[in-house]
mmCIF file of the N, C-alpha and C atoms, coordinates in Angstrom:
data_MODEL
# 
_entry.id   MODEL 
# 
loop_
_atom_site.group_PDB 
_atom_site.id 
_atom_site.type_symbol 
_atom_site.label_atom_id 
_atom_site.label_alt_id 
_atom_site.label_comp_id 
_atom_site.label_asym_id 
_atom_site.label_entity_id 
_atom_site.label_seq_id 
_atom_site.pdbx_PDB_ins_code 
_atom_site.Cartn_x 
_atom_site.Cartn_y 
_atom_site.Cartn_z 
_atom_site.occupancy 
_atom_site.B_iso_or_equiv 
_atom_site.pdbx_formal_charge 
_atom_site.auth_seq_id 
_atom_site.auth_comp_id 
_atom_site.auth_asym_id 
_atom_site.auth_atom_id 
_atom_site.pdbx_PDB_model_num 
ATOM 1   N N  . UNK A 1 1  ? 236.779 228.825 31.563  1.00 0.00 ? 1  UNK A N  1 
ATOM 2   C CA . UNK A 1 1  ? 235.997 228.879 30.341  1.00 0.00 ? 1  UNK A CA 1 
ATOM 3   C C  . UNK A 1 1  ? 236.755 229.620 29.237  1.00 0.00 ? 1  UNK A C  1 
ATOM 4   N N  . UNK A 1 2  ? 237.550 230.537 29.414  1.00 0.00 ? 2  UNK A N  1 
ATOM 5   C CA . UNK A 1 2  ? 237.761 231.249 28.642  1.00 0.00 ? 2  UNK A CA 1 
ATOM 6   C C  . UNK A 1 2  ? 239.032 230.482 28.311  1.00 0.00 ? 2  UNK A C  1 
ATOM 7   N N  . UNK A 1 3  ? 240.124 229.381 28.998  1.00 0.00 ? 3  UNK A N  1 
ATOM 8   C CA . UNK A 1 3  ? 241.220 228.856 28.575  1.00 0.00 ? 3  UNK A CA 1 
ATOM 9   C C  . UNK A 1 3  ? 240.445 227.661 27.332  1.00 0.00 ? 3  UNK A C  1 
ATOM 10  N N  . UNK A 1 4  ? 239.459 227.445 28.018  1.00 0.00 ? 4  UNK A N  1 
ATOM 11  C CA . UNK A 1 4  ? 238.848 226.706 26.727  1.00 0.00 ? 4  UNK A CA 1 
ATOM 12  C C  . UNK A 1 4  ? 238.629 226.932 25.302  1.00 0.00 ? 4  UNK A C  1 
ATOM 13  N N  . UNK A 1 5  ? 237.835 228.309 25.244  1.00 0.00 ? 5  UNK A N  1 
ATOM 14  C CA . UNK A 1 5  ? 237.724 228.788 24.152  1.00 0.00 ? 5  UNK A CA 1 
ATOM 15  C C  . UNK A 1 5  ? 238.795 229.462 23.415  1.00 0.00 ? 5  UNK A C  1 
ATOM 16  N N  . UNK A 1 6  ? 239.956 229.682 24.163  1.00 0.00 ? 6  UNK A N  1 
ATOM 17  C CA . UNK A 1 6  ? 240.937 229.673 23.479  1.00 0.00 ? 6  UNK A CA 1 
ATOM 18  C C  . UNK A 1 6  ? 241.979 228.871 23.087  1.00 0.00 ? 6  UNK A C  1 
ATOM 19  N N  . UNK A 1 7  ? 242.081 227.526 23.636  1.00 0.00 ? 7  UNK A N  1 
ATOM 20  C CA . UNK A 1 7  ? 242.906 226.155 23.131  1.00 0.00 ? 7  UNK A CA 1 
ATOM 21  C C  . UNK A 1 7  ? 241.403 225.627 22.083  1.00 0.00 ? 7  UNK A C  1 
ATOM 22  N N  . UNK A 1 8  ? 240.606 225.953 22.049  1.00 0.00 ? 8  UNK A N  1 
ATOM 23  C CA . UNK A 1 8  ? 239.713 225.458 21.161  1.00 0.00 ? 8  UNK A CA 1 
ATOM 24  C C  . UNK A 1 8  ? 240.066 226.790 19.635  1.00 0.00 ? 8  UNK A C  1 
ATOM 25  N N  . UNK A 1 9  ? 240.085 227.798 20.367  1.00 0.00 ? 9  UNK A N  1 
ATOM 26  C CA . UNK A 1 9  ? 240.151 228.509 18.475  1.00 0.00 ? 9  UNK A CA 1 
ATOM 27  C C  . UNK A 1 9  ? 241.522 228.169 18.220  1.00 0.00 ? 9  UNK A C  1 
ATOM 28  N N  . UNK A 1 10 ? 242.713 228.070 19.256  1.00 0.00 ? 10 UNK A N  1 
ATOM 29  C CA . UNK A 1 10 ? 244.018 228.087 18.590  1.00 0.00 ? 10 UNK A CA 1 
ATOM 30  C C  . UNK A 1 10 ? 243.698 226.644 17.896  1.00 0.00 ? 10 UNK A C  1 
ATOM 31  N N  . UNK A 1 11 ? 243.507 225.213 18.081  1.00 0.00 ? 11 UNK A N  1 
ATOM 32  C CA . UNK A 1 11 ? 243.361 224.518 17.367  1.00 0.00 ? 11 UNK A CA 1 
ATOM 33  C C  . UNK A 1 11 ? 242.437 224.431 16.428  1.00 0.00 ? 11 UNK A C  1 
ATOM 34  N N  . UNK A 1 12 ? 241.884 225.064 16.576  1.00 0.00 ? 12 UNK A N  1 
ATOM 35  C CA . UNK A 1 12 ? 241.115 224.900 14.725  1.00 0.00 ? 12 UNK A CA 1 
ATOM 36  C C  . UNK A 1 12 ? 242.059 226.007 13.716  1.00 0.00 ? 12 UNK A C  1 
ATOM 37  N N  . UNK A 1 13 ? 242.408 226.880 14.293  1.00 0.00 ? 13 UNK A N  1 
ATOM 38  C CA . UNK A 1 13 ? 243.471 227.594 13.616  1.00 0.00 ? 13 UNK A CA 1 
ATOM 39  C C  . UNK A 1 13 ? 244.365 227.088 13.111  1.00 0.00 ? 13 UNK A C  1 
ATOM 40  N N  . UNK A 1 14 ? 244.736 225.970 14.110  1.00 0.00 ? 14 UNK A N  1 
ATOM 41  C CA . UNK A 1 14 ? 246.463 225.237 13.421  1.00 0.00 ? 14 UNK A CA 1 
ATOM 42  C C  . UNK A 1 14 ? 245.485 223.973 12.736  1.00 0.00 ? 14 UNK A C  1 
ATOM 43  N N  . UNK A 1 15 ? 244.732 223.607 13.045  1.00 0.00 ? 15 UNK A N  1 
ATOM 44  C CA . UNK A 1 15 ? 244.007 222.324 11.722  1.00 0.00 ? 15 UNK A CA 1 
ATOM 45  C C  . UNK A 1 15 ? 244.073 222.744 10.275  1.00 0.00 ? 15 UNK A C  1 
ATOM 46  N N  . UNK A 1 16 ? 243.355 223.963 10.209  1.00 0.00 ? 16 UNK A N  1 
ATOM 47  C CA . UNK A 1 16 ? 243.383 224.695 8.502   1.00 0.00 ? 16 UNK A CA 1 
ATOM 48  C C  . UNK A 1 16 ? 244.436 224.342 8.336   1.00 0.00 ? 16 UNK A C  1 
ATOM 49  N N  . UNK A 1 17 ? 245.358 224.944 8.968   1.00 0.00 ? 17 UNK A N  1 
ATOM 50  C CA . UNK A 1 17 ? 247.167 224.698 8.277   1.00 0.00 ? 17 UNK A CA 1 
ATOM 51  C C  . UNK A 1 17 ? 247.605 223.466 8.077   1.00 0.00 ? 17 UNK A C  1 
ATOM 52  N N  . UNK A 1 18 ? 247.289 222.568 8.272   1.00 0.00 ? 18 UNK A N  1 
ATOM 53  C CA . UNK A 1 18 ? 247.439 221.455 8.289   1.00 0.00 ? 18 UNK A CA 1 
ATOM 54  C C  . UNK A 1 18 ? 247.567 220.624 6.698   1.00 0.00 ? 18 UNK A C  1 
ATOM 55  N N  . UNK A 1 19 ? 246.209 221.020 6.537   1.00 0.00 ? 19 UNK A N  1 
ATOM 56  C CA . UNK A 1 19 ? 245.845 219.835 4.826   1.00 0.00 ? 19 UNK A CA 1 
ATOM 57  C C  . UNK A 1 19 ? 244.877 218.861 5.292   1.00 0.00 ? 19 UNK A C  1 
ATOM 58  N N  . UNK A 1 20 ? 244.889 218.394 4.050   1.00 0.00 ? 20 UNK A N  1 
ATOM 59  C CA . UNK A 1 20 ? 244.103 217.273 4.232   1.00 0.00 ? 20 UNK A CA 1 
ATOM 60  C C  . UNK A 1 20 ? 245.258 215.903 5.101   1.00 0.00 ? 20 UNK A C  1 
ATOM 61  N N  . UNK A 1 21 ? 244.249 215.425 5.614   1.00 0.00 ? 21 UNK A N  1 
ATOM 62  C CA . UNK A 1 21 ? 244.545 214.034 6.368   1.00 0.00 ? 21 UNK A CA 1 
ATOM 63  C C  . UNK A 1 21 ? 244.904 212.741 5.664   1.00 0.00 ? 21 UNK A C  1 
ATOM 64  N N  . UNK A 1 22 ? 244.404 212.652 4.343   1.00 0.00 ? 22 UNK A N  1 
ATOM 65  C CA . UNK A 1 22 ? 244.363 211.769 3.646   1.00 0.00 ? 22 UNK A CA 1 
ATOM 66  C C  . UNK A 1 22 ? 245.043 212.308 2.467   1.00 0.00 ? 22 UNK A C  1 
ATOM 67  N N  . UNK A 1 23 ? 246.394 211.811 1.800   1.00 0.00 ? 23 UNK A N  1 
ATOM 68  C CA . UNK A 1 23 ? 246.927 212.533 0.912   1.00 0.00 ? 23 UNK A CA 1 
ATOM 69  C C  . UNK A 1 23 ? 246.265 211.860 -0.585  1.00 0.00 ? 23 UNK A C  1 
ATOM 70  N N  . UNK A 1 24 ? 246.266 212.597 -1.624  1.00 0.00 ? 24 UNK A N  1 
ATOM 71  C CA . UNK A 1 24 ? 245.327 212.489 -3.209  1.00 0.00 ? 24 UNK A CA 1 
ATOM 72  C C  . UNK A 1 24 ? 246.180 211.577 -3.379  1.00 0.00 ? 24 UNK A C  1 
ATOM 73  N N  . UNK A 1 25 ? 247.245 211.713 -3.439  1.00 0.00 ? 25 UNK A N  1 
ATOM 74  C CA . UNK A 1 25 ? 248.012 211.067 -4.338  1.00 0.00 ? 25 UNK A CA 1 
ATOM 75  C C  . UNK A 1 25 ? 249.127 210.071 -3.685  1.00 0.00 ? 25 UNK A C  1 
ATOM 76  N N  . UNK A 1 26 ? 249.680 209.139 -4.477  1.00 0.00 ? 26 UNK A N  1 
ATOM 77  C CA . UNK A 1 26 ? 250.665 207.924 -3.649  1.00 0.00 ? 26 UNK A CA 1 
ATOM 78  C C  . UNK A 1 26 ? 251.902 208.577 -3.599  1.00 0.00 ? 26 UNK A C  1 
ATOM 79  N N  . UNK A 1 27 ? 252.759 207.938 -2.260  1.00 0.00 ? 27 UNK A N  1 
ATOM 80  C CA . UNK A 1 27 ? 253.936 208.887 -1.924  1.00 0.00 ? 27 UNK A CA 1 
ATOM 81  C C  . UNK A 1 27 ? 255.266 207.728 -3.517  1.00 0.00 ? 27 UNK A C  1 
ATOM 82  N N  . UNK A 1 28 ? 254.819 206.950 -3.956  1.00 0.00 ? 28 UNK A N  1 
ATOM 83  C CA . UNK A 1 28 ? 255.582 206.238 -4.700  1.00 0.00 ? 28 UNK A CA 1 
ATOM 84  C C  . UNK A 1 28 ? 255.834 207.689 -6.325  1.00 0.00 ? 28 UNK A C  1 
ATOM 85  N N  . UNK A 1 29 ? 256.724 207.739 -6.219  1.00 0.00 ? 29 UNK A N  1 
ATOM 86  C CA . UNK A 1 29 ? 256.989 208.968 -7.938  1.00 0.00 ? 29 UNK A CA 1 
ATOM 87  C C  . UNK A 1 29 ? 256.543 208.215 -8.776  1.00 0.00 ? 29 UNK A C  1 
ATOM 88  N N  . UNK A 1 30 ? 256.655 207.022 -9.416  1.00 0.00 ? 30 UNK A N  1 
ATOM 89  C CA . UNK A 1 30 ? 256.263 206.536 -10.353 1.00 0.00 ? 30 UNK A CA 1 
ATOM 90  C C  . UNK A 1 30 ? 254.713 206.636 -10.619 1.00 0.00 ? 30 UNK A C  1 
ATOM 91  N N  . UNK A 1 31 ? 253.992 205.867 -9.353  1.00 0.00 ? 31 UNK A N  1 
ATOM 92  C CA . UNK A 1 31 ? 252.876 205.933 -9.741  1.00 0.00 ? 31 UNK A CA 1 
ATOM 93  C C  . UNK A 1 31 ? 251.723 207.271 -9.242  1.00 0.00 ? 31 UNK A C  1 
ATOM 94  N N  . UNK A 1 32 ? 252.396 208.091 -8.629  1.00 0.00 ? 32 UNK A N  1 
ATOM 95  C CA . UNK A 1 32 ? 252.368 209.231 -8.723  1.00 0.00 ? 32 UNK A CA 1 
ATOM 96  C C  . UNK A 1 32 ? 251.953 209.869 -9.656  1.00 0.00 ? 32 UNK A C  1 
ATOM 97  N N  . UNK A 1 33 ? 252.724 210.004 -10.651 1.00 0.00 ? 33 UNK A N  1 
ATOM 98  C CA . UNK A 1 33 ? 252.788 210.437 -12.270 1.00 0.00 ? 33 UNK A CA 1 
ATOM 99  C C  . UNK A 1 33 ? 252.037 209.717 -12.817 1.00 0.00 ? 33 UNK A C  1 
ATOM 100 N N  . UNK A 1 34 ? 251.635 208.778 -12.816 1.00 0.00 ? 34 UNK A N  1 
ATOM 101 C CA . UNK A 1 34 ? 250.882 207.785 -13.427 1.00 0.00 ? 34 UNK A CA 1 
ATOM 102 C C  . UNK A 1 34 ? 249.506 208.443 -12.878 1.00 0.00 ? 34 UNK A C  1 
ATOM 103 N N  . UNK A 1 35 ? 249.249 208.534 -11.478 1.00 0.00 ? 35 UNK A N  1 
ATOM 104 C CA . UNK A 1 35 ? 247.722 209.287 -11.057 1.00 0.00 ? 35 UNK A CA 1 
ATOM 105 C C  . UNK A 1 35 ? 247.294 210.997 -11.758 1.00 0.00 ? 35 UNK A C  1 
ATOM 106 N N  . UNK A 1 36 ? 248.693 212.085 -11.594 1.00 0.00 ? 36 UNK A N  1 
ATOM 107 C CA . UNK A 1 36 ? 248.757 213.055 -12.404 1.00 0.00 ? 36 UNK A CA 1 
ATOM 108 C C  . UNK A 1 36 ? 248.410 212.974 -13.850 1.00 0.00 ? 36 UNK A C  1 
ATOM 109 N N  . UNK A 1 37 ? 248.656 212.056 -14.095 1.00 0.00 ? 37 UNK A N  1 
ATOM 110 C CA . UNK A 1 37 ? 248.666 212.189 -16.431 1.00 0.00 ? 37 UNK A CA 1 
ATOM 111 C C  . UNK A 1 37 ? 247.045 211.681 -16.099 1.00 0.00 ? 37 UNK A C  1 
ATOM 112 N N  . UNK A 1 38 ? 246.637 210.677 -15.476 1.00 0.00 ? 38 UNK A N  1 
ATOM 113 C CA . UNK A 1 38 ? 245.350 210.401 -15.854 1.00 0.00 ? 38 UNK A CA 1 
ATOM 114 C C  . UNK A 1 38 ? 244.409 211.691 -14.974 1.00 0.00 ? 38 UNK A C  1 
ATOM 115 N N  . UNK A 1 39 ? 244.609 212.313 -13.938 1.00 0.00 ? 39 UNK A N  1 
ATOM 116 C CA . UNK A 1 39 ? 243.602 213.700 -13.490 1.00 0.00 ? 39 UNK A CA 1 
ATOM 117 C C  . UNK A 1 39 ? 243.531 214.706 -14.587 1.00 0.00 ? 39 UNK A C  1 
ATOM 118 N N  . UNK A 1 40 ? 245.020 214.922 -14.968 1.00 0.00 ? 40 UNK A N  1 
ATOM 119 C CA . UNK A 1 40 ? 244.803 215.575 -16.363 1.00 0.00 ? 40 UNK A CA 1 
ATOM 120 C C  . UNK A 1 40 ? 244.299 215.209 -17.641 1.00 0.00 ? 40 UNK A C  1 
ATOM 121 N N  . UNK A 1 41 ? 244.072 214.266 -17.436 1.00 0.00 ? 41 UNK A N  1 
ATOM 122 C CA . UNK A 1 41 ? 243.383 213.724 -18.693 1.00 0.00 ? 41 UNK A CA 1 
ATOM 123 C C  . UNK A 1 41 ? 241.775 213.685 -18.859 1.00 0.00 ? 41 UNK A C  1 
ATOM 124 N N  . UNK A 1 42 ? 241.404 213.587 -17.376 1.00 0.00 ? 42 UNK A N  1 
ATOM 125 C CA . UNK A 1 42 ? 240.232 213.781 -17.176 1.00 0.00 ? 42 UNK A CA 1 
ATOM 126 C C  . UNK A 1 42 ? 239.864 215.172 -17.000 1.00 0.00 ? 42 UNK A C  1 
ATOM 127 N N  . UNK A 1 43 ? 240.461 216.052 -16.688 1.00 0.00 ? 43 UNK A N  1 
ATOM 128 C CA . UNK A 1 43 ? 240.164 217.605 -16.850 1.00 0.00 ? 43 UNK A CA 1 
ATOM 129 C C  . UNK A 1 43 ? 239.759 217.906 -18.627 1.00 0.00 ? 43 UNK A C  1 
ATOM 130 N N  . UNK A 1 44 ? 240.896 217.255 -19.136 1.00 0.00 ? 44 UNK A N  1 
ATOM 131 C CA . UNK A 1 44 ? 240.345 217.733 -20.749 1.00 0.00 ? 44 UNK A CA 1 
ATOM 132 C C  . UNK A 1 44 ? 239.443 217.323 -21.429 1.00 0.00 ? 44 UNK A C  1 
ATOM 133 N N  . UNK A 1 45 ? 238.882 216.106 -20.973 1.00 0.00 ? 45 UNK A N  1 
ATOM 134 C CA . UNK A 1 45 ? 237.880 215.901 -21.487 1.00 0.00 ? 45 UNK A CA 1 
ATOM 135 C C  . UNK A 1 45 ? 236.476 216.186 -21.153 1.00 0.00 ? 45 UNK A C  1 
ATOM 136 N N  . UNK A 1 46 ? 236.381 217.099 -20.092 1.00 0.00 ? 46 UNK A N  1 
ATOM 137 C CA . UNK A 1 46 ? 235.174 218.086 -19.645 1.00 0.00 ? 46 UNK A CA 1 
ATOM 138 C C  . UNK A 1 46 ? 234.716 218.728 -20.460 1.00 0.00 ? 46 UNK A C  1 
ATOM 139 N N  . UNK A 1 47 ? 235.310 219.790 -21.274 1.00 0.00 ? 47 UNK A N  1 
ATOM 140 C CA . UNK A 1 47 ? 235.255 220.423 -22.024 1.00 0.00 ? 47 UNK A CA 1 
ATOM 141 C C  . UNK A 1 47 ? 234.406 219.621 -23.309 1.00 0.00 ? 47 UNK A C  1 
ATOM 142 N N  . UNK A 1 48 ? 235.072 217.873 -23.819 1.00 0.00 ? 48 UNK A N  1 
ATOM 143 C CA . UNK A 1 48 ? 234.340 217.717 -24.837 1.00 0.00 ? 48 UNK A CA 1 
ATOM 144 C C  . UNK A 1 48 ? 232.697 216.823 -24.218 1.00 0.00 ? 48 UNK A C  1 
ATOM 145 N N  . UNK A 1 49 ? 232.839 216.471 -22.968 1.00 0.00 ? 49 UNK A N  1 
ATOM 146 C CA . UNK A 1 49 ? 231.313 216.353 -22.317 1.00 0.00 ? 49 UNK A CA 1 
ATOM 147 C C  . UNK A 1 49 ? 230.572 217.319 -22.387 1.00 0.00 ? 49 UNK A C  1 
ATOM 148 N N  . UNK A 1 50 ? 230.685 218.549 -22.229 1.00 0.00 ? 50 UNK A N  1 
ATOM 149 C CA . UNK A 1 50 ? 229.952 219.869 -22.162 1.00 0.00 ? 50 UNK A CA 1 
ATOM 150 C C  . UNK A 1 50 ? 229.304 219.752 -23.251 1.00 0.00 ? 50 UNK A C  1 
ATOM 151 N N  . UNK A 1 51 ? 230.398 219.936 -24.260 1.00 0.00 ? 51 UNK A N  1 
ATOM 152 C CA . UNK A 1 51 ? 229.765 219.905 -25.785 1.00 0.00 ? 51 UNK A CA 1 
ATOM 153 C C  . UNK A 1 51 ? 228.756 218.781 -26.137 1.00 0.00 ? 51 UNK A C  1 
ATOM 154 N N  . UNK A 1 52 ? 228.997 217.339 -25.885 1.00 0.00 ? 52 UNK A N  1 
ATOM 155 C CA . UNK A 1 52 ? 228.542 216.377 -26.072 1.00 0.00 ? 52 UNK A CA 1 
ATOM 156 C C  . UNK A 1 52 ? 226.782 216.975 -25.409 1.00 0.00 ? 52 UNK A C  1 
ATOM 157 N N  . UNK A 1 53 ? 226.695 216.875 -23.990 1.00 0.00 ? 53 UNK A N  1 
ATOM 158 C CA . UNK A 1 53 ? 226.125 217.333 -23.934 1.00 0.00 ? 53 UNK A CA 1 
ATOM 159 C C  . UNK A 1 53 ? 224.783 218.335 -23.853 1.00 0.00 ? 53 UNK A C  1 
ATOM 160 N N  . UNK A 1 54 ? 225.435 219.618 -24.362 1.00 0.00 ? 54 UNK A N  1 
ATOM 161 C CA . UNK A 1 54 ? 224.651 219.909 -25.464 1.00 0.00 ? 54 UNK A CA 1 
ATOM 162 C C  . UNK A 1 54 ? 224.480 220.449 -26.414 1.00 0.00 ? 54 UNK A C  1 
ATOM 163 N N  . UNK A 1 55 ? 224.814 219.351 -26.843 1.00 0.00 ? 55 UNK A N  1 
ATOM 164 C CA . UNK A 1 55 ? 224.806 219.157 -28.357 1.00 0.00 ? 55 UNK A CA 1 
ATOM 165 C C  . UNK A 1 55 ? 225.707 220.139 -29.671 1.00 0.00 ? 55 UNK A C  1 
ATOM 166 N N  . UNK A 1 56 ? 225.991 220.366 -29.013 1.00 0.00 ? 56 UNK A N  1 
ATOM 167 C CA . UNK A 1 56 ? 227.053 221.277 -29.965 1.00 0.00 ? 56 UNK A CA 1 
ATOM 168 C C  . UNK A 1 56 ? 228.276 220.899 -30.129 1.00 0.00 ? 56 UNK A C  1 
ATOM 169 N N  . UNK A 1 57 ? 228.880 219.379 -30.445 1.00 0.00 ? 57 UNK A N  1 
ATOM 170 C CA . UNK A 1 57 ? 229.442 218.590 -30.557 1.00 0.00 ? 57 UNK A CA 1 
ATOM 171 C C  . UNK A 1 57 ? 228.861 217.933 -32.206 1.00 0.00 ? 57 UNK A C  1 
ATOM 172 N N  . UNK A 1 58 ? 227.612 218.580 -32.745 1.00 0.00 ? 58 UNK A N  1 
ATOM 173 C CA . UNK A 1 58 ? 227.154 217.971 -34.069 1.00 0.00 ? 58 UNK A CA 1 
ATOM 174 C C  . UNK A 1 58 ? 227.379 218.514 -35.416 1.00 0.00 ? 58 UNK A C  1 
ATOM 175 N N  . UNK A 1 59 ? 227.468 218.162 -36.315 1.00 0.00 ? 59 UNK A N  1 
ATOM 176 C CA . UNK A 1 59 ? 227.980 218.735 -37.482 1.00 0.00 ? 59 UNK A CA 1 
ATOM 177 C C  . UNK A 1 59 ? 226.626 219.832 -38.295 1.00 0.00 ? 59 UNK A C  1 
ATOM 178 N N  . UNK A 1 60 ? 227.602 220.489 -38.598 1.00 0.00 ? 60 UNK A N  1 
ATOM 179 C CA . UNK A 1 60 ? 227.453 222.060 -38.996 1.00 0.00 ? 60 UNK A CA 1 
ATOM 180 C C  . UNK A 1 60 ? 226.371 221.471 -39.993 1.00 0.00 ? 60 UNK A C  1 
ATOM 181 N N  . UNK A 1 61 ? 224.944 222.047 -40.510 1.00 0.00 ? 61 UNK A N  1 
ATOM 182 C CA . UNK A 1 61 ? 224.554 221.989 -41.556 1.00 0.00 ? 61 UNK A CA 1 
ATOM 183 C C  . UNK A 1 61 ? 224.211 222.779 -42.952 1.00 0.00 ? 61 UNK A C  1 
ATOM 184 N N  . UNK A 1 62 ? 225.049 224.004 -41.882 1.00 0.00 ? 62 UNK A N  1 
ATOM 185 C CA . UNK A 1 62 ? 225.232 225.460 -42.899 1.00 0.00 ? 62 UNK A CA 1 
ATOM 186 C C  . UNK A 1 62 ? 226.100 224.619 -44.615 1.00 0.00 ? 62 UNK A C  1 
ATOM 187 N N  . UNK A 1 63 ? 226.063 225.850 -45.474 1.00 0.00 ? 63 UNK A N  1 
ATOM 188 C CA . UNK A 1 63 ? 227.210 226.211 -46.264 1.00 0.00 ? 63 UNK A CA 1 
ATOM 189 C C  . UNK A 1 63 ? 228.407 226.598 -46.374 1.00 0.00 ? 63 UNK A C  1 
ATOM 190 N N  . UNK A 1 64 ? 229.813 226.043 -46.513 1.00 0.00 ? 64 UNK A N  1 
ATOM 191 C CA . UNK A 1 64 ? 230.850 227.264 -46.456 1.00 0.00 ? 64 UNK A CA 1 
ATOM 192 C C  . UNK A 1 64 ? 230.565 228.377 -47.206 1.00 0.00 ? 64 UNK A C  1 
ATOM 193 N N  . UNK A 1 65 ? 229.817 228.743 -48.025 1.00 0.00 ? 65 UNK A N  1 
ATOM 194 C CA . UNK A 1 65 ? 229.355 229.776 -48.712 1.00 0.00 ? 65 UNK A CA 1 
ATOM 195 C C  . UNK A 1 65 ? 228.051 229.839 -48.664 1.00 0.00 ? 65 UNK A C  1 
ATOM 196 N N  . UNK A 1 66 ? 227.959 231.654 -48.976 1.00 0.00 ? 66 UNK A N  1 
ATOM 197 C CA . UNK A 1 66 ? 226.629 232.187 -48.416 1.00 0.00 ? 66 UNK A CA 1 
ATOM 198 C C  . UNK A 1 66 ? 225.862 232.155 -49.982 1.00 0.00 ? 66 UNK A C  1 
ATOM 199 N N  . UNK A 1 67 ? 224.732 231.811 -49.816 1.00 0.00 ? 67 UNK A N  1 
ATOM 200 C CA . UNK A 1 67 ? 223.811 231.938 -51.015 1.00 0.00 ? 67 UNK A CA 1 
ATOM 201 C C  . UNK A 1 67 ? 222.980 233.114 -50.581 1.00 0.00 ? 67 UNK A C  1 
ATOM 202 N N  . UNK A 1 68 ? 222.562 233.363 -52.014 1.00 0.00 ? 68 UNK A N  1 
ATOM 203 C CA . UNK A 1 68 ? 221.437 234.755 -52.277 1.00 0.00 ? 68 UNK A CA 1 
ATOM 204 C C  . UNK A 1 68 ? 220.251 234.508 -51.398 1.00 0.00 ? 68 UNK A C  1 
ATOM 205 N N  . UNK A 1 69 ? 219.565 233.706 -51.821 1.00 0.00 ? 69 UNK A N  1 
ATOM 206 C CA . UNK A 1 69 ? 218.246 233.063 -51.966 1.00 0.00 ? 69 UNK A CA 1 
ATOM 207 C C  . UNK A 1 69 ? 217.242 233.911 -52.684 1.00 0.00 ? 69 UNK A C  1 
ATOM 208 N N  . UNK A 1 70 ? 217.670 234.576 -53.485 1.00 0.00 ? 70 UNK A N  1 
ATOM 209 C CA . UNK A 1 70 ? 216.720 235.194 -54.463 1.00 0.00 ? 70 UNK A CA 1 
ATOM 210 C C  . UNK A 1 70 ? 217.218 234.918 -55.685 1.00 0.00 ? 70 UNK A C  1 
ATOM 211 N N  . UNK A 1 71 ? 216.313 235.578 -56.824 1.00 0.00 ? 71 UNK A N  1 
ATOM 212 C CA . UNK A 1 71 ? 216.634 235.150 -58.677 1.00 0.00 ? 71 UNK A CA 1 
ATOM 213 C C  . UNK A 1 71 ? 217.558 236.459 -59.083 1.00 0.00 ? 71 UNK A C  1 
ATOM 214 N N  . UNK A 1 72 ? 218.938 235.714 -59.102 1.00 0.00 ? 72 UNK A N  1 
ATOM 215 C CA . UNK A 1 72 ? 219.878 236.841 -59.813 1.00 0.00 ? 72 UNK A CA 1 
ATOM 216 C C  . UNK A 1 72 ? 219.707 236.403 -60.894 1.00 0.00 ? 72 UNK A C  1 
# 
């Protein structure tokens, strides 16, 4: 029992180390780079979904300048 539980923790130990099984990306460089530019491309545009969102992606309806609002 106990050789068990220890070929059982040493292999889950050496699995972590491992990685994933299924690699993200194609072993080809070209299109490789081609999968990289578009993940990054989709990272930056999170930022303008957020906004979209809510709503703070809409135009300002302030003044560039501050008024009184009283009778000078």
């Amino acid at each position: 029992m106990r050789k068990a539980i220890l070929a059982l923790a040493t292999m889950a130990m050496l699995s972590a180390n491992l990685g994933c099984l299924i690699p993200l990306y194609s072993a080809d460089p070209t299109r490789r780079a081609q999968q990289l530019i578009f993940t990054s491309e989709d990272l930056r545009t999170v930022l303008d979904e957020w906004e979209r969102i809510w709503f703070l992606d809409q135009p300002s309806h302030m003044k560039p300048f501050r008024t009184h609002g009283g009778i000078l």
